[in-house]
N, C-alpha and C positions, 0 to 999 in steps of 0.2 A: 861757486854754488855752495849752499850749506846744509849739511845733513846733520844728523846726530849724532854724537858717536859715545858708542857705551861705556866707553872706559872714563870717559871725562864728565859725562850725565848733563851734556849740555850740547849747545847748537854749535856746530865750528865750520866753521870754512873747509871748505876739502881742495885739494890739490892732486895733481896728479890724476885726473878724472878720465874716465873711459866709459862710452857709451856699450851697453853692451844689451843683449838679448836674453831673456830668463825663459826654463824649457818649454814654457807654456806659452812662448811668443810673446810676452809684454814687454816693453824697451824698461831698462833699468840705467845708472850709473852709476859707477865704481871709483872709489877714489882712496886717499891716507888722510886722517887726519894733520891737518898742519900744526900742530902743538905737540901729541903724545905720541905719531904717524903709527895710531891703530887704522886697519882695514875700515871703510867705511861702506854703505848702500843705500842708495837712493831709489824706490819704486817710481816709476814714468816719467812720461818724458823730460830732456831736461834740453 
């Protein structure tokens, strides 16, 4: 799956990915950038 990641200001593949719940119930996923492995986040579903 690919999200954005800030440090790199471009699209990257994410790894380590975890679906997860935001407090307001909307499904998120969670993941490391596979190049720089900053924290990454993805809004719905994935």
């Amino acid at each position: 799956m690919q999200a954005y990641c800030m440090k790199c200001r471009a699209k990257r593949e994410m790894k380590d990915t975890r679906r997860i719940t935001m407090k307001n119930g909307r499904p998120a996923t969670r993941g490391v950038c596979s190049v720089c492995g900053t924290k990454m986040f993805k809004i719905g579903k994935s």
